[in-house]
Z-matrix of the N, CA and C atoms (Angstrom, degrees):
N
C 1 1.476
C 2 1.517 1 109.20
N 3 1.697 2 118.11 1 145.02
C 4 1.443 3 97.49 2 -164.22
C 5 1.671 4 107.90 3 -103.06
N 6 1.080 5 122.61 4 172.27
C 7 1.625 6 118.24 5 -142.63
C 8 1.600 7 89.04 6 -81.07
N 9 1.631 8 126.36 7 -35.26
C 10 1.579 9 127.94 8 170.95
C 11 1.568 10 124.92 9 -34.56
N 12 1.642 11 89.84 10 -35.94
C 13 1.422 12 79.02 11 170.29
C 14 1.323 13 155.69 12 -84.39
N 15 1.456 14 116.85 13 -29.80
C 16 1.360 15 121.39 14 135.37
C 17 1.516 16 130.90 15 -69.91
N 18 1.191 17 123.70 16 16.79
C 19 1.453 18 115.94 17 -164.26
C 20 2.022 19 105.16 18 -83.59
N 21 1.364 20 105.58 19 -36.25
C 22 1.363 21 106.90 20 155.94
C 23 1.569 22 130.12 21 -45.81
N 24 0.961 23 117.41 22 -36.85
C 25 1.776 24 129.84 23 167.49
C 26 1.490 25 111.33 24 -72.92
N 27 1.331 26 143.45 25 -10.28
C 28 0.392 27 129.86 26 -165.80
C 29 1.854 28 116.46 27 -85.78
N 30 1.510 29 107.07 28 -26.16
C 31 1.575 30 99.47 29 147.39
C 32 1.532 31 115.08 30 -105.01
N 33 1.483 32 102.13 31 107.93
C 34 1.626 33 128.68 32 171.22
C 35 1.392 34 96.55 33 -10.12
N 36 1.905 35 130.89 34 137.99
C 37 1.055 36 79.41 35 132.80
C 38 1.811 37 90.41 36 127.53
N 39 1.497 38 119.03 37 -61.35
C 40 1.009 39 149.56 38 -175.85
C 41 1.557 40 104.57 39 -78.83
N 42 1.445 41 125.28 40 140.17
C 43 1.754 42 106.18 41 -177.91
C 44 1.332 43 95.76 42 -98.60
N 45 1.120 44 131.56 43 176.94
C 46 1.781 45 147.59 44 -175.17
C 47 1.375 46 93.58 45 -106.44
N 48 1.085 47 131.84 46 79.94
C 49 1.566 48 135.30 47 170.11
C 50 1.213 49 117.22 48 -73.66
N 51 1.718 50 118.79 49 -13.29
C 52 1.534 51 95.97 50 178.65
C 53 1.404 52 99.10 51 -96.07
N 54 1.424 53 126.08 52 -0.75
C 55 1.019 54 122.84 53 130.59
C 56 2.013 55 150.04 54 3.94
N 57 0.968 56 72.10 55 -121.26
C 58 1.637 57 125.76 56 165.78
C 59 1.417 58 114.99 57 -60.44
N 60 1.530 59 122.57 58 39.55
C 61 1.622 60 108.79 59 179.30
C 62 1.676 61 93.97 60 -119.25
N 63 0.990 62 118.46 61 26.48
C 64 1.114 63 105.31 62 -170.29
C 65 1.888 64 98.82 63 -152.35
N 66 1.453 65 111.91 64 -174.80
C 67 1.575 66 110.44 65 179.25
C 68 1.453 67 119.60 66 8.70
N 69 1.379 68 134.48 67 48.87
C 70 1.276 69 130.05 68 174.08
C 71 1.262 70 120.62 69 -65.31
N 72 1.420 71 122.79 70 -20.64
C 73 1.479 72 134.73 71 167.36
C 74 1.446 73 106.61 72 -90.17
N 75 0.971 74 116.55 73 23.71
C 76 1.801 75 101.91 74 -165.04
C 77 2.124 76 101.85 75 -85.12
N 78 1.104 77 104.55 76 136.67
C 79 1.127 78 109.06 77 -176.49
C 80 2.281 79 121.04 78 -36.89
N 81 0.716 80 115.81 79 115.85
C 82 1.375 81 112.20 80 -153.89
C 83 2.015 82 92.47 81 -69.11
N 84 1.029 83 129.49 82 -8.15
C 85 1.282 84 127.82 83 168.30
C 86 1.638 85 117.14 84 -60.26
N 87 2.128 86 92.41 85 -65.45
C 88 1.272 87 91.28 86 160.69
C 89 1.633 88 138.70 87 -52.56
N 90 1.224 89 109.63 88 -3.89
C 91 1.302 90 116.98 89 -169.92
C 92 1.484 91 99.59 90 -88.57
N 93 1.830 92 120.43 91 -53.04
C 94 1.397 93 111.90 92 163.40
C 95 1.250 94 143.72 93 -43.73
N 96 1.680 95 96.48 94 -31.75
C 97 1.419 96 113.83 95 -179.77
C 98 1.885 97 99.78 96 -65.32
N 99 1.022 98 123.25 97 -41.94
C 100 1.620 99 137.34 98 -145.30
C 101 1.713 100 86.58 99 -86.72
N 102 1.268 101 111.68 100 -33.30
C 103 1.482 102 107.73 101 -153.47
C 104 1.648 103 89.48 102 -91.01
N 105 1.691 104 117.18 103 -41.46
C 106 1.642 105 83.42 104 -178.52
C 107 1.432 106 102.02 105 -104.51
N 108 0.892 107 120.01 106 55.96
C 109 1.884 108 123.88 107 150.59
C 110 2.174 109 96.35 108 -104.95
N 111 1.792 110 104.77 109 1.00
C 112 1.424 111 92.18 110 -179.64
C 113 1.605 112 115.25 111 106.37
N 114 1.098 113 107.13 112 -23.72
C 115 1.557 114 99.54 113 172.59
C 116 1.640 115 124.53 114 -65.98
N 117 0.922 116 89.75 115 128.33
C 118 1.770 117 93.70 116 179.50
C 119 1.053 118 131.71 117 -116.36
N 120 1.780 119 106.52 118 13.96
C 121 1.508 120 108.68 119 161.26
C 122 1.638 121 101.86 120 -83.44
N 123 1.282 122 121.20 121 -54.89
C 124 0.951 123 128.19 122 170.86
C 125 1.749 124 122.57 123 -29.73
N 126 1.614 125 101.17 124 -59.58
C 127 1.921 126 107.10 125 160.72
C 128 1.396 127 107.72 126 -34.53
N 129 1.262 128 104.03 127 -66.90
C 130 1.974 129 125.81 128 -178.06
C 131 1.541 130 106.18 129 -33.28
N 132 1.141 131 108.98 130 -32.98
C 133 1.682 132 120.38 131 -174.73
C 134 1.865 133 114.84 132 -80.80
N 135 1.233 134 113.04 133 -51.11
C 136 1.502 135 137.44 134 154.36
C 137 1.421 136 104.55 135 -48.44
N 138 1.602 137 130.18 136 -68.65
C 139 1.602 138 122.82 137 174.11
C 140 1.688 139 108.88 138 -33.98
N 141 1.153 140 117.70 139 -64.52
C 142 1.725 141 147.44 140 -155.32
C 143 1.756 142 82.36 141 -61.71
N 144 1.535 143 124.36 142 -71.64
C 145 1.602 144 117.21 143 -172.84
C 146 1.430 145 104.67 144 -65.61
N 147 1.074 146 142.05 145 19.11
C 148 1.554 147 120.90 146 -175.86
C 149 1.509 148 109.75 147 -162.28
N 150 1.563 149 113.30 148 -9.30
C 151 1.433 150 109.79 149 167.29
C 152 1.454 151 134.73 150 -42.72
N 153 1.300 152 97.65 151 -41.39
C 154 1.617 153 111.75 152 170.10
C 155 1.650 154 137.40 153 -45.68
N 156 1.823 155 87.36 154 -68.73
C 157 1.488 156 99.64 155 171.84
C 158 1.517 157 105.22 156 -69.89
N 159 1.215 158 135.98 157 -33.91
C 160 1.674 159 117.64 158 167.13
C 161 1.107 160 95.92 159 -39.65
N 162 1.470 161 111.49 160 -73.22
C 163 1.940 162 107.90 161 -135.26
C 164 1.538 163 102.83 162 -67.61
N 165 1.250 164 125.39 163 19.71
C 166 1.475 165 132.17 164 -149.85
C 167 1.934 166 95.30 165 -131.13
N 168 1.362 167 106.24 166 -36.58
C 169 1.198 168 112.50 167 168.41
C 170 1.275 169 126.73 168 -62.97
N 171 1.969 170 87.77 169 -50.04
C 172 2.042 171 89.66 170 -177.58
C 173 1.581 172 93.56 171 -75.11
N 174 1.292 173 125.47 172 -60.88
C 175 1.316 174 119.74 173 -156.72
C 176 1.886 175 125.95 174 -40.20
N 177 1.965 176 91.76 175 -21.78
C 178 1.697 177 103.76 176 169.69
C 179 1.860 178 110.27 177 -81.06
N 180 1.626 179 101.78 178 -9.98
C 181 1.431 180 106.07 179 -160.22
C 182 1.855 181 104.41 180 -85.96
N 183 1.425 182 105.31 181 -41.59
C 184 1.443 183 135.83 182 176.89
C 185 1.452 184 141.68 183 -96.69
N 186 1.209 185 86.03 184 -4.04
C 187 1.793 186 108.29 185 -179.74
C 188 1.802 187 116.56 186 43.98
N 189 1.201 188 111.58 187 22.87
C 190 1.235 189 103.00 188 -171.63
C 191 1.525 190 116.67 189 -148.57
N 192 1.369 191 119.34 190 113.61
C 193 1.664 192 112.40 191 -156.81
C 194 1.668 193 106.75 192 -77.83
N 195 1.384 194 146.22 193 47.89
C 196 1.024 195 141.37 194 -163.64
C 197 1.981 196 84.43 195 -141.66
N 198 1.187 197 99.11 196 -56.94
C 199 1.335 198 112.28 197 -177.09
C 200 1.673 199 120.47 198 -54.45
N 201 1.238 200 96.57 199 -40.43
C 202 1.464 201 130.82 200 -173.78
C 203 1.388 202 98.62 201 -79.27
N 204 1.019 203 143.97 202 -55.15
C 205 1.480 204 141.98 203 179.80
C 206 1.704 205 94.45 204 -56.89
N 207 1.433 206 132.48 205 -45.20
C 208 1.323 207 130.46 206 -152.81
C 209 1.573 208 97.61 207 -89.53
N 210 1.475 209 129.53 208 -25.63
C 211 0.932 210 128.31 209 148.30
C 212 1.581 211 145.10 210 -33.42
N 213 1.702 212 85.90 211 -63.41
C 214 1.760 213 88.92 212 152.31
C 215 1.158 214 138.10 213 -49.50
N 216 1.881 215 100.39 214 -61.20
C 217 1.546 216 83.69 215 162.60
C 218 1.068 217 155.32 216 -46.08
N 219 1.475 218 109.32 217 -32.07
C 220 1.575 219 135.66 218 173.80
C 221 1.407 220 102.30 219 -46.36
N 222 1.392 221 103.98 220 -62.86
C 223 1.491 222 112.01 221 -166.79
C 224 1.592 223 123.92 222 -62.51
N 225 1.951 224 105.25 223 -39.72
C 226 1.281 225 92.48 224 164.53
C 227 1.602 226 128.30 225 -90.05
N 228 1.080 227 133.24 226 12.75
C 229 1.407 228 158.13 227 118.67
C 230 1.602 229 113.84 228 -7.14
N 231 1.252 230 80.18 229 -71.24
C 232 1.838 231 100.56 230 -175.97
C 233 1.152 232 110.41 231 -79.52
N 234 1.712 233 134.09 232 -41.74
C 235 1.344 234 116.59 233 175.07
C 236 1.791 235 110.50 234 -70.21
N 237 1.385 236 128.69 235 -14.02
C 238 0.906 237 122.70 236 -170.63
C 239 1.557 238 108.57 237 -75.46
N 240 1.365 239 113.81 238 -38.85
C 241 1.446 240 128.54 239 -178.83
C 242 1.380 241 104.33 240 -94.15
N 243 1.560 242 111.70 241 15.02
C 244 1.472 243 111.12 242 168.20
C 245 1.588 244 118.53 243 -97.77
N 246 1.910 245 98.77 244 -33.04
C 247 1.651 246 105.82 245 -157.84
C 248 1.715 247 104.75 246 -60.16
N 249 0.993 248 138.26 247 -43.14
C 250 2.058 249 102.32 248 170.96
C 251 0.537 250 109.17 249 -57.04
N 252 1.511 251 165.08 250 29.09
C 253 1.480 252 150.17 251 127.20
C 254 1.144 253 109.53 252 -87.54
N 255 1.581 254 138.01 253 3.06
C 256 1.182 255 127.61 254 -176.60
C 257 1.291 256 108.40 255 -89.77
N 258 1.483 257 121.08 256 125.28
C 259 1.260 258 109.41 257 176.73
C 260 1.424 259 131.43 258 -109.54
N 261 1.388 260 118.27 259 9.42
C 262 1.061 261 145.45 260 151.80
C 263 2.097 262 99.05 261 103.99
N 264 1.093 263 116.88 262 28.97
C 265 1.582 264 136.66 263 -164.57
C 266 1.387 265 103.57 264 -62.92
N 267 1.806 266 112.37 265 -44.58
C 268 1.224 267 133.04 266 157.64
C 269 1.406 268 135.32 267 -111.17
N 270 0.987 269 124.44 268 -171.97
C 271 1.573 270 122.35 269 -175.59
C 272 1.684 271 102.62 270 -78.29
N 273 1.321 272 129.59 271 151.32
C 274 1.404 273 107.19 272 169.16
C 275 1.294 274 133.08 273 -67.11
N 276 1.296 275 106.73 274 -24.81
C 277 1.469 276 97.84 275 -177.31
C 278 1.534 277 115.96 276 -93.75
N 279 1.376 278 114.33 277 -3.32
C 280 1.573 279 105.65 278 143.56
C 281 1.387 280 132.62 279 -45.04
N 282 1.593 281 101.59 280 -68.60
C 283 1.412 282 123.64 281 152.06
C 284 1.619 283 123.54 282 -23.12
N 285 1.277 284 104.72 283 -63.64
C 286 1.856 285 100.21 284 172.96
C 287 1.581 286 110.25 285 -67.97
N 288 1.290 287 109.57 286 -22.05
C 289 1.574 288 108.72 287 -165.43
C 290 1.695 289 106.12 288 -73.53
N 291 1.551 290 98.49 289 -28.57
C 292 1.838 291 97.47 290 -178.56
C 293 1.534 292 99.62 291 -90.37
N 294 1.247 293 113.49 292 -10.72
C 295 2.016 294 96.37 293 172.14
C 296 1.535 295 89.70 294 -67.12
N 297 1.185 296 100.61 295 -69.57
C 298 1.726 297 109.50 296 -168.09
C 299 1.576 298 131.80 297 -27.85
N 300 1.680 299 99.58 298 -33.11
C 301 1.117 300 120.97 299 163.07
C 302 1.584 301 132.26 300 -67.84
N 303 1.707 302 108.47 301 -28.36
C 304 1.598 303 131.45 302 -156.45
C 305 1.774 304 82.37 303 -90.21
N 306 1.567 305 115.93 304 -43.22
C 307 1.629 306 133.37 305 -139.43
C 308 1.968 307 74.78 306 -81.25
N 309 1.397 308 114.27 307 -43.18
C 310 1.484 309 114.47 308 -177.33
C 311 1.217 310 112.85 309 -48.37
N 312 1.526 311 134.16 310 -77.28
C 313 1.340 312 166.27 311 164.98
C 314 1.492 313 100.04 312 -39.20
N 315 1.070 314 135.61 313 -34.62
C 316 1.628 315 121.44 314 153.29
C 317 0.848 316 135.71 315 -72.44
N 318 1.541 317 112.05 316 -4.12
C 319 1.615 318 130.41 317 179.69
C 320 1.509 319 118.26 318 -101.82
N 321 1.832 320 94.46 319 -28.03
C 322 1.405 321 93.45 320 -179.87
C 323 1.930 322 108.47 321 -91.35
N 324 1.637 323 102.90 322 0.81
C 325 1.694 324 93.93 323 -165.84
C 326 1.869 325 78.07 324 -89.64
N 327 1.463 326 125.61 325 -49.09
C 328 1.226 327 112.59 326 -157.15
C 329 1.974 328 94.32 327 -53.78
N 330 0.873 329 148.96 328 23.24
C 331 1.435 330 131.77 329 -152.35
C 332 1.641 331 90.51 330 -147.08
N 333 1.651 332 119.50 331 -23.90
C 334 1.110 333 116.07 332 164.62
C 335 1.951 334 110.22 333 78.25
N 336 1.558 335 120.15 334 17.98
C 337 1.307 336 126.52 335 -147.46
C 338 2.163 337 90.25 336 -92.42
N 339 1.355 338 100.17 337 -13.21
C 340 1.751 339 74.35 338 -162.00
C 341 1.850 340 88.94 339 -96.88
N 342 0.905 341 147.61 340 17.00
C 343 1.467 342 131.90 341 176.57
C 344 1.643 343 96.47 342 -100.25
N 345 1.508 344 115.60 343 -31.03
C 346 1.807 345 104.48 344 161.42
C 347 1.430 346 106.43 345 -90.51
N 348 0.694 347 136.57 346 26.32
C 349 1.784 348 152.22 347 159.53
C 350 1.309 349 96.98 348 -69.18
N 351 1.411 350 108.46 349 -109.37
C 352 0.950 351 143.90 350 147.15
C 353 1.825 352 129.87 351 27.00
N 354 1.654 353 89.25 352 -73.52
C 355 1.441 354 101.20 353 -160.27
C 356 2.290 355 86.94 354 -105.65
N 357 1.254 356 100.03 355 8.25
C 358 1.850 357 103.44 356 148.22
C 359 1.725 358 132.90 357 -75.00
N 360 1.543 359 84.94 358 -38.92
C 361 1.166 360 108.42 359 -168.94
C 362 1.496 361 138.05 360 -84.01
N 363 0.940 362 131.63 361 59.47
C 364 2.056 363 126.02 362 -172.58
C 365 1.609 364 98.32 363 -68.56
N 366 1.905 365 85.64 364 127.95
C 367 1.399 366 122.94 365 132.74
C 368 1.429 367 135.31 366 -49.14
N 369 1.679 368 101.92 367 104.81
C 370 1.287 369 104.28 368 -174.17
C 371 1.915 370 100.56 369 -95.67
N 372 1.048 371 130.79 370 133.03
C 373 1.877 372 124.81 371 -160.32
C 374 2.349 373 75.82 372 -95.21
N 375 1.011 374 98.16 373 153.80
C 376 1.263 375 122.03 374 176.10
C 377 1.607 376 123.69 375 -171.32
N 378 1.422 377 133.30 376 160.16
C 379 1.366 378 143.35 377 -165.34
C 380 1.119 379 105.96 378 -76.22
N 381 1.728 380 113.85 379 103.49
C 382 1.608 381 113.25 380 -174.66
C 383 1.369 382 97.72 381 -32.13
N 384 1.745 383 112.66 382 -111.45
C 385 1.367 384 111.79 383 -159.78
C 386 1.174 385 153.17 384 -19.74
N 387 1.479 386 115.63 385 -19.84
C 388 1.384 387 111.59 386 172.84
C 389 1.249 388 103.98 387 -92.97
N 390 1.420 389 133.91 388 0.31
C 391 1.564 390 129.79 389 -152.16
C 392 1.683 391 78.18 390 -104.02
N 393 1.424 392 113.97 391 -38.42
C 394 1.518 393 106.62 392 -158.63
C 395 1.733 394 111.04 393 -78.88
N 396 1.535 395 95.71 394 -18.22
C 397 1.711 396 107.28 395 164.47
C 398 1.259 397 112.25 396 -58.95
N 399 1.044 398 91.67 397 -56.50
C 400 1.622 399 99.16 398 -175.64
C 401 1.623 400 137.64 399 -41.61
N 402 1.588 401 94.66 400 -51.79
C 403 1.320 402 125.46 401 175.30
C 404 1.333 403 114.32 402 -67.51
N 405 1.079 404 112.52 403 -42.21
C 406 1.656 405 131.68 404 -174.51
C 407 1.751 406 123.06 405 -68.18
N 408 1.657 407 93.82 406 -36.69
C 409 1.250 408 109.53 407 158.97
C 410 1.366 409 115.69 408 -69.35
N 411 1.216 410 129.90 409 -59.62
C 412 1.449 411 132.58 410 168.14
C 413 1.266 412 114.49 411 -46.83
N 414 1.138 413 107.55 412 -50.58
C 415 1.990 414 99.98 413 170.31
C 416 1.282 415 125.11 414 -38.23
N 417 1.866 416 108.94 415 -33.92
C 418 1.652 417 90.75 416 -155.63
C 419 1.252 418 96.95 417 -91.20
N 420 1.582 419 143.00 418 -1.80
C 421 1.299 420 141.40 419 153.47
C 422 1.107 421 129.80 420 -12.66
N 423 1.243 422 162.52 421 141.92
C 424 1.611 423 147.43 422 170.16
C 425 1.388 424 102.64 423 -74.37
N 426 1.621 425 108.79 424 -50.19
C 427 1.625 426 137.49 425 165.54
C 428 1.413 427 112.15 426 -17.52
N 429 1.633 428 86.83 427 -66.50
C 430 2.017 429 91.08 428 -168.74
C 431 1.116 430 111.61 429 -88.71
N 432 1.171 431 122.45 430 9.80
C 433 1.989 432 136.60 431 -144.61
C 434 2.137 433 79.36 432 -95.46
N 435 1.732 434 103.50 433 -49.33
C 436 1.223 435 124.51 434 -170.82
C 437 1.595 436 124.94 435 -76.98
N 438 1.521 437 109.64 436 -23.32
C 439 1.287 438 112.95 437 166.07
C 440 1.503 439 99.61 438 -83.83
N 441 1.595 440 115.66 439 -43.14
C 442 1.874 441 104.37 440 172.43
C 443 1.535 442 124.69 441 -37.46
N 444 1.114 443 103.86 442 -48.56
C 445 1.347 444 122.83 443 159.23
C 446 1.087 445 128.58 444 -22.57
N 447 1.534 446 105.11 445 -73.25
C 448 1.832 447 128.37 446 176.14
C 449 1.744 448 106.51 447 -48.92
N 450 1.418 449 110.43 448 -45.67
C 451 1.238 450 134.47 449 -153.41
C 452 1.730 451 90.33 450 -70.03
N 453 1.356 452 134.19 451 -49.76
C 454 1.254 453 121.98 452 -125.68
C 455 1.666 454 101.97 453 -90.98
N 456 1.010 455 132.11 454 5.47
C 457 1.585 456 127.09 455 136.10
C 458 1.052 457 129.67 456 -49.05
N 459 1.279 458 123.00 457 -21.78
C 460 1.230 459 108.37 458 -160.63
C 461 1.955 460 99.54 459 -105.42
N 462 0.766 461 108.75 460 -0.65
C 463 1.762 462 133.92 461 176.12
C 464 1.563 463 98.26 462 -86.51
N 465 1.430 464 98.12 463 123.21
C 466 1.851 465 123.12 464 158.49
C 467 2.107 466 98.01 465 -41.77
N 468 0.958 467 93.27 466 147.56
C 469 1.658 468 113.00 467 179.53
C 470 1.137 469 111.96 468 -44.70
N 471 1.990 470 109.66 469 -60.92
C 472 1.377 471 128.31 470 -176.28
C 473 1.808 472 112.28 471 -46.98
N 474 1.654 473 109.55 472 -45.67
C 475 1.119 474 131.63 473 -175.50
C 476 2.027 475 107.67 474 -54.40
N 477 1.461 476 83.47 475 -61.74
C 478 1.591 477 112.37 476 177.17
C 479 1.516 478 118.28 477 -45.41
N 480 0.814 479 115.95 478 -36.20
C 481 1.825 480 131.94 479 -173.15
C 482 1.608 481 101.77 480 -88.07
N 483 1.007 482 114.89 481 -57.45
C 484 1.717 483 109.51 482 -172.81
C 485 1.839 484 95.91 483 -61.00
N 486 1.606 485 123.35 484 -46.40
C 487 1.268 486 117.43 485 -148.19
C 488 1.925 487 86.04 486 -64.84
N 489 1.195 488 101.09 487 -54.04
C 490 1.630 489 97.59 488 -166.70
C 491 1.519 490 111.05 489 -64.67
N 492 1.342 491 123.27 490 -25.29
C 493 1.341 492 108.98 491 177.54
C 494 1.458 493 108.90 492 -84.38
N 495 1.296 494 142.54 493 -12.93
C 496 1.228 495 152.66 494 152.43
C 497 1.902 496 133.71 495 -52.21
N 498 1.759 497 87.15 496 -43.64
C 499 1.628 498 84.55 497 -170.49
C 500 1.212 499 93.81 498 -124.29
N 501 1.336 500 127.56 499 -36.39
C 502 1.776 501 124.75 500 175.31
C 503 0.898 502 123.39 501 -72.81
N 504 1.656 503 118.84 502 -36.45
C 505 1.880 504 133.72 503 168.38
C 506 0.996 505 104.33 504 -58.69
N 507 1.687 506 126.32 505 -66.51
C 508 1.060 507 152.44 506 -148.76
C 509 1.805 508 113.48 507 67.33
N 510 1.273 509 81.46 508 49.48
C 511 2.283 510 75.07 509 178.04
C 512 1.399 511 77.53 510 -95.48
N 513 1.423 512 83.66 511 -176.53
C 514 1.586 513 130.43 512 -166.42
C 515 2.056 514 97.94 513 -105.45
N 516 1.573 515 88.01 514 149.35
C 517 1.461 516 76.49 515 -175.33
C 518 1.471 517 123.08 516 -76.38
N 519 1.433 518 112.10 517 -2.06
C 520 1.480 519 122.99 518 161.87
C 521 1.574 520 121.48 519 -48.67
N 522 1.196 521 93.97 520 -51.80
C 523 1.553 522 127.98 521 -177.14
C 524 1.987 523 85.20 522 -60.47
N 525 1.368 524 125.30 523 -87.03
C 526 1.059 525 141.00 524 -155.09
C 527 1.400 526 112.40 525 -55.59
N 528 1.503 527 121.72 526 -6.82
C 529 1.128 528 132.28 527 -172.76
C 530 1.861 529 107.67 528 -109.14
N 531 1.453 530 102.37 529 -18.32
C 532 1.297 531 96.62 530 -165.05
C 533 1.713 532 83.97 531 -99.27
N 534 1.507 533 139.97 532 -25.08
C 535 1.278 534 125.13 533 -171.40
C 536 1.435 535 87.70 534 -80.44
N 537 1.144 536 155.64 535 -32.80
C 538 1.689 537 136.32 536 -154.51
C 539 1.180 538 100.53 537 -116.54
N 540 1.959 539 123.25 538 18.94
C 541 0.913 540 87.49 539 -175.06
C 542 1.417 541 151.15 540 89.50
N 543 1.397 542 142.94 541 -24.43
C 544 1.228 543 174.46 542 154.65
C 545 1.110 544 144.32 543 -39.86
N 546 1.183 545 170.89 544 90.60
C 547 1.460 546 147.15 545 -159.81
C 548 1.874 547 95.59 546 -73.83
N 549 1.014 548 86.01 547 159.96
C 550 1.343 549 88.15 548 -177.57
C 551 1.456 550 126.92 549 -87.47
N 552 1.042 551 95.37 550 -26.23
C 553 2.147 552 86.46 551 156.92
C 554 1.206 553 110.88 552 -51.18
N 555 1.401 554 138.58 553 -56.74
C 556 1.228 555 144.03 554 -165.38
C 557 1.732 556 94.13 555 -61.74
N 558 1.027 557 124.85 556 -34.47
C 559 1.998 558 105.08 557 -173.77
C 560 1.335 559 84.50 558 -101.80
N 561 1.590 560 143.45 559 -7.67
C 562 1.622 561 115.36 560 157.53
C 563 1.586 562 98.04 561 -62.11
N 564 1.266 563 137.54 562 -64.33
C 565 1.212 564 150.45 563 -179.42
C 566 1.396 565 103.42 564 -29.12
N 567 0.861 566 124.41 565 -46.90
C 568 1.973 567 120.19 566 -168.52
C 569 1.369 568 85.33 567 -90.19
N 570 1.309 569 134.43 568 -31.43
C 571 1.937 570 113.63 569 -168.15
C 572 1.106 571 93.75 570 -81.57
N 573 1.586 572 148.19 571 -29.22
C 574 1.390 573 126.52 572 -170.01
C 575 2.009 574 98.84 573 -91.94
N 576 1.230 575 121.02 574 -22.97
C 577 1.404 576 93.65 575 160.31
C 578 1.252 577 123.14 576 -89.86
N 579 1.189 578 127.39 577 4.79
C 580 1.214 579 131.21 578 -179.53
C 581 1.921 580 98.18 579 -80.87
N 582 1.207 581 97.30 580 -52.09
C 583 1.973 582 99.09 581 177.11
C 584 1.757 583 110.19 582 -54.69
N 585 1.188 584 112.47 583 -43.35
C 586 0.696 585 131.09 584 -155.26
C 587 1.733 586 100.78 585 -70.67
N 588 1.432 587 118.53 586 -51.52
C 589 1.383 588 128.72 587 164.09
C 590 1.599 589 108.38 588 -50.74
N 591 1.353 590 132.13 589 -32.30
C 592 1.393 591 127.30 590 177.40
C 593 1.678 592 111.27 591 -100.61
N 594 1.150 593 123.99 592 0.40
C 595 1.584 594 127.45 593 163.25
C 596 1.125 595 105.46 594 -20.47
N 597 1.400 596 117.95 595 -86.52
C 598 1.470 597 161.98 596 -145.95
C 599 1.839 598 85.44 597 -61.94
N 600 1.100 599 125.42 598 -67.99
C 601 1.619 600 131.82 599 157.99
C 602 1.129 601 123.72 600 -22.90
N 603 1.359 602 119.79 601 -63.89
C 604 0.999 603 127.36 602 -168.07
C 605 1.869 604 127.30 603 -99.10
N 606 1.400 605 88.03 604 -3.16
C 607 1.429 606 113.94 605 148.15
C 608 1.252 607 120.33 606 -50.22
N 609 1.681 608 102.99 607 -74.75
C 610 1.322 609 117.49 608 -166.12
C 611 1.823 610 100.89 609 -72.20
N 612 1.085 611 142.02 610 -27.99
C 613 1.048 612 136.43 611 -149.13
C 614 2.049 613 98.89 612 -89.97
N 615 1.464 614 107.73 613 -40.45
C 616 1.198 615 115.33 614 165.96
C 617 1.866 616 117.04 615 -65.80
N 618 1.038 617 102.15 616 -17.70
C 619 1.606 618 91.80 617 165.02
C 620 1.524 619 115.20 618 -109.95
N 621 1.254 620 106.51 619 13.13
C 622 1.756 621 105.50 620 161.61
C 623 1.664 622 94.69 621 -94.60
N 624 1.587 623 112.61 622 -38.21
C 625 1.100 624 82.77 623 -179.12
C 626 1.545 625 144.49 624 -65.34
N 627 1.709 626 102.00 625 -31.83
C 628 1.067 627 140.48 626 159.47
C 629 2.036 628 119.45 627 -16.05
N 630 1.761 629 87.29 628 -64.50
C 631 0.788 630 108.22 629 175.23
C 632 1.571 631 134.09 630 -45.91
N 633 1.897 632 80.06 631 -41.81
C 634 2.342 633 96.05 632 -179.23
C 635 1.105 634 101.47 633 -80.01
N 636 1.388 635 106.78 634 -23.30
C 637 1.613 636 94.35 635 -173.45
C 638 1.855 637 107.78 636 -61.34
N 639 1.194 638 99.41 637 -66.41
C 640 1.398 639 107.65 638 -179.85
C 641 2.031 640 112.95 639 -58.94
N 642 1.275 641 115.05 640 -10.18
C 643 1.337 642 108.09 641 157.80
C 644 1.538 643 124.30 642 -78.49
């Protein structure tokens, strides 16, 4: 793949206009089809619709926008030297979304971050449903949307990936099960310990807020 073509992506963010002046509606199938017969204006077109939510994925995955930019690339790198193997089984941007995800999780094992994750963190066991009321309500906040945010370092990877593909993506756990892979009990299972790890957070953070309010 030649280095021109992602070199525009490379600050997040920016559209690829020399790109993109042309077929902007063009069916995004045909665009796969075009891209692995080798076209790379067409690729260029696929980068431009989906650069974002990648670099938005790793950057929630890695906490760090240097990393996160190198991520992307990685990822569209790899789907590019991926598409003959694509067999169209899923949608593509499922498909790019679990490189993007794998390109994450190789970044965070070389860095060694979830065994001090991890062994920071206690599991408090509590009654799914009301915990998931709970949380869910607080989620749809812009407020708490932003302390979630703050929070999501401090969450194991496994934890980390469902919360952002859940409340920041906003997929469906259908969706969230088919990028990781998963049955989907198992990513209900990581979202209620994943809430469950920010309770205690989001406890305290609602009675500071609590507090201004009433100051």
């Amino acid at each position: 793949m030649n280095e021109h073509l992602l070199q525009s992506s490379q600050s997040i963010g920016l559209p690829l206009s020399s790109f993109a002046t042309h077929s902007i509606e063009q069916d995004e199938l045909q665009l796969v089809s075009a891209s692995r017969d080798g076209d790379q204006d067409a690729f260029a077109q696929l980068v431009q619709r989906h650069q974002r939510r990648v670099f938005n994925l790793a950057y929630r995955m890695v906490q760090d926008y240097e990393e996160a930019n190198e991520i992307t690339q990685e990822a569209f790198l790899a789907a590019w030297q991926g598409l003959p193997s694509f067999r169209g089984d899923a949608r593509f941007s499922t498909w790019l979304y679990r490189i993007a995800y794998n390109c994450s999780l190789k970044q965070l094992e070389i860095h060694k971050r979830d065994k001090v994750l991890q062994a920071a963190i206690q599991i408090e066991q509590l009654e799914q449903e009301s915990l998931e009321e709970r949380a869910d309500k607080a989620l749809e906040t812009q407020e708490c949307q932003t302390f979630v945010r703050s929070q999501l370092s401090l969450l194991p990877a496994k934890y980390r990936i469902v919360l952002v593909l859940r409340h920041l993506q906003e997929m469906t756990y259908e969706e969230i099960a088919e990028i990781l892979t998963m049955p989907v009990g198992t990513i209900k299972t990581h979202l209620f310990r994943a809430r469950n790890l920010l309770k205690e957070r989001l406890e305290a953070f609602e009675r500071d807020r609590s507090n201004r309010t009433r100051g």
